[in-house]
Each structure stands twice: as structure tokens, then as C-alpha cells.
Residue, then its C-alpha position, 0 to 999 in steps of 0.5 A: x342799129x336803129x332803122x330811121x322811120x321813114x314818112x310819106x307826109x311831104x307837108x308834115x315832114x318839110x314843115x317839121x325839117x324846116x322848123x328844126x333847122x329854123x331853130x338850130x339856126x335861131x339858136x346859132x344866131x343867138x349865140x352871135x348875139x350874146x357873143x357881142x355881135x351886133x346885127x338884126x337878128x331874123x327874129x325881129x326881122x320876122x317880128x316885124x312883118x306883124x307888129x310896129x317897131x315900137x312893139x318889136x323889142x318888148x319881151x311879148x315882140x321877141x316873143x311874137x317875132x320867134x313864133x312868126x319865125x319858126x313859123x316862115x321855117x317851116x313854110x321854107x320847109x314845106x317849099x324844099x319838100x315840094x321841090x325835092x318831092x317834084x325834082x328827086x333828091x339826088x343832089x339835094x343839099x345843092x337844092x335846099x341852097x337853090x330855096x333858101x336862095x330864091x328865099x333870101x331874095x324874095x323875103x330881103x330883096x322883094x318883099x321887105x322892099x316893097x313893103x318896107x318891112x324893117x327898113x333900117x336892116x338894109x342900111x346893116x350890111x352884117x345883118x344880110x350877110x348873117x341872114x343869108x348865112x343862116x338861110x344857107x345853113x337852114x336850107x342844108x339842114x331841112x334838105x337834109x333832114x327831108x332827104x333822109x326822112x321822106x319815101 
């Protein structure tokens, strides 16, 4: 049986397990999308924090909005390392739902208000259910990883 190498590097390894689990969901949501569901995918939503509307469906726009993307995956990994790094890991799946929820609220309800962000995503009620669905999953699978990778 192979032993799972364990790391030190809280920021590497949250950063690393929060890109993971950012791309999981990413390919989760995609799937929904090509499946006929219709909804903001986060992808723009991220897009969005950098470029115009107008620039937001362009193949560079997606492509700019799925970097930011897995970029803000892995700044919510490195905040669920610190937490569980501060707190323990003991209940740690609870904890990883506990940052994509602060996540949730501050990127949907706090910033994206304030900064009128895509404003259009909150007039799309499956859109905030499948983005909070995808940050609950996201939060589980960093957790997780993290938990099992990290000293």
C-alpha cells in the first residue's frame, strides 16, 4: 500500500487543494452547462471581476475568467488551511463548509453588491443556488485534501 506523502507548507497545500477542488467543480458545472442547464457559470462571474461585460463571452474573456477562477480556488484554499492549520482538523468537512459559506457571502452578498459585480447573476436564482452548491462541494473537497495532506 502507497503511503500519502504528507507536507508542512500550509500555504502551498491549501493553495494546491483549493485549485483541485476549484477545478472538479469547474468541470462539474460545465458539465450542467453542456447538459442544457442554464445559469452564470462562476467562470464569468470571476471574469467579471477583471474585465467588461463586453469582453466576458470572447474565447480570451472565458479563457481570462477560468485563470481568475482557479486563482480566487486557490486563495479559498489557502483560508481553509489556515483555518483548519489554527483550529484542528478534527471535524474538518464541517470547517471547509464554515469557508465556502463565509466565501459565499462575502463574494455574493458583500462584494458583488458593493462593487456591482455581474449584477445581472442576482436577478438568476439557479445561478446562486448552483454557485453556492459548487462552494459547498469546493469547501469539502479542499477540506478534505488539506486534512489528508497537511502535518
Amino acid at each position: 500500500m502507497r503511503r500519502v506523502r504528507k507536507y508542512q507548507d500550509t500555504l502551498a497545500s491549501g493553495a494546491f487543494s483549493g485549485i483541485i477542488a476549484t477545478a472538479i467543480t469547474t468541470l462539474l458545472s460545465w458539465l450542467l452547462l453542456q447538459s442544457g442547464v442554464s445559469f452564470t457559470s462562476l467562470w464569468i462571474f470571476a471574469g467579471a471581476l477583471v474585465l467588461n461585460d463586453s469582453a466576458l463571452h470572447t474565447p480570451w474573456g472565458i479563457s481570462i475568467g477560468m485563470i481568475t477562477h482557479l486563482m480566487l480556488g486557490g486563495i479559498f484554499g489557502v483560508i481553509t488551511a489556515f483555518t483548519l492549520r489554527l483550529t484542528g482538523k478534527d471535524y474538518y468537512l464541517i470547517k471547509g463548509l464554515g469557508v465556502a459559506t463565509c466565501f459565499f457571502i462575502g463574494a455574493r452578498g458583500i462584494i458583488q453588491v458593493l462593487t456591482n459585480i455581474a449584477p445581472w447573476m442576482r436577478d438568476e436564482i439557479l445561478s446562486t443556488i448552483i454557485t453556492l452548491i459548487n462552494l459547498l462541494l469546493t469547501g469539502i473537497i479542499s477540506s478534505y485534501l488539506i486534512a489528508k495532506r497537511t502535518k
